[in-house]
Structures are given as C-alpha cells and as structure tokens.
N, C-alpha and C positions, 0 to 999 in steps of 0.2 A: 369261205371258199377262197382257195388262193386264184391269181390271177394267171391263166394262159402263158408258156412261152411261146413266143414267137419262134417262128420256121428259123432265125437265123440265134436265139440262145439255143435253140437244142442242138443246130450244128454246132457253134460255137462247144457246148459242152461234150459232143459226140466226139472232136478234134480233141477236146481234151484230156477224156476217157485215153479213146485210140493213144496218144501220145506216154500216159502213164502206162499202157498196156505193150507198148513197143520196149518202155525201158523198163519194168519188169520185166520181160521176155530175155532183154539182152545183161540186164543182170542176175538171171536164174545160171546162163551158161558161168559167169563168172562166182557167184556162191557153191555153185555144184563143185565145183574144182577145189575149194580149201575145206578141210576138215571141218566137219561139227560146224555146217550150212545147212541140216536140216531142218530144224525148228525156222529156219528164216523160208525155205523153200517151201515149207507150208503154210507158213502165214503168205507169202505171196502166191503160191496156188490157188489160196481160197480168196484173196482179193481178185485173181484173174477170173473167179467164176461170178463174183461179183459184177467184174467191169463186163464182161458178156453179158447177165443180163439185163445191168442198165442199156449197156448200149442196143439191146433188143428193143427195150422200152423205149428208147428214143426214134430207134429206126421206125418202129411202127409208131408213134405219137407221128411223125414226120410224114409217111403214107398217108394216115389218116386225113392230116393239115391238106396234103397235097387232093388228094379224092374229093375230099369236102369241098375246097374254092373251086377247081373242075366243075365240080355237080352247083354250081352258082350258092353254096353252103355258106354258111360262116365257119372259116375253119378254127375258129377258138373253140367249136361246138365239142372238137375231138377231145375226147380223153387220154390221159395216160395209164393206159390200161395196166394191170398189177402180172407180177409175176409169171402166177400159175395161171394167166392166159394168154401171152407173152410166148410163154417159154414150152406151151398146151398146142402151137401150130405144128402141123405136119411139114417138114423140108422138101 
C-alpha cells in the first residue's frame, strides 16, 4: 500500500498539472498556425484530457482530506478514488 499524500503534495502536483495544462493551451494556438501541427495537436489533446482527469482526481482526493479532518476523521483515511468515479459525478 503506498503511502497517503499530503493536502499540500496534491496541491503541490494540482499547480503543476494546471501549469503544464496553461502551456499546452498556449502552445496549441501556436502549432495550429504552421502546417502539418496536427499529429502534435493530437497528442496534446489527448494529454489535456488526461491532465483534466487527474486534476479531478486530485480536487476530489483534496475534498475528501478536507471533510474527513472537519468530521474529527484521519484524513489519510481518504482515497484516490479512480477515474470512472471521478469523472461518473453529476456538474
């Protein structure tokens, strides 16, 4: 069993998703504009759907931590719940 991150690696990691996810964004408008950027515009598409939904995974592992020490929990109890439950919440 691996060990628990802490409330402050999963921001930590959350900044650094977000951060990767800012400069894809800002380097899709600059591949889009030179010829024969697509094969690159789809490999980072599909990393963007990627860093969404870790970064889901995180935001809710985070919730979790937060509810659990609230409710006088140990919040290491939380899990990092998978994908298809994740990504299975109603907006």
């Amino acid at each position: 069993m691996t060990k628990p991150m802490t409330d402050e690696q999963a921001q930590a990691r959350i900044e650094e998703l977000e951060g990767e996810e800012r400069r894809l964004r800002r380097d899709e408008g600059v591949v889009g504009e030179h010829a024969g950027g697509e094969g690159r515009l789809s490999v980072d598409a599909q990393r963007l759907a990627e860093i969404r939904v870790e970064l889901d995974r995180l935001w809710d592992y985070l919730r979790q931590r937060r509810a659990r020490r609230d409710a006088g929990e140990d919040p290491d109890g939380a899990p990092m719940r998978d994908e298809g439950t994740v990504e299975g919440y109603l907006g």
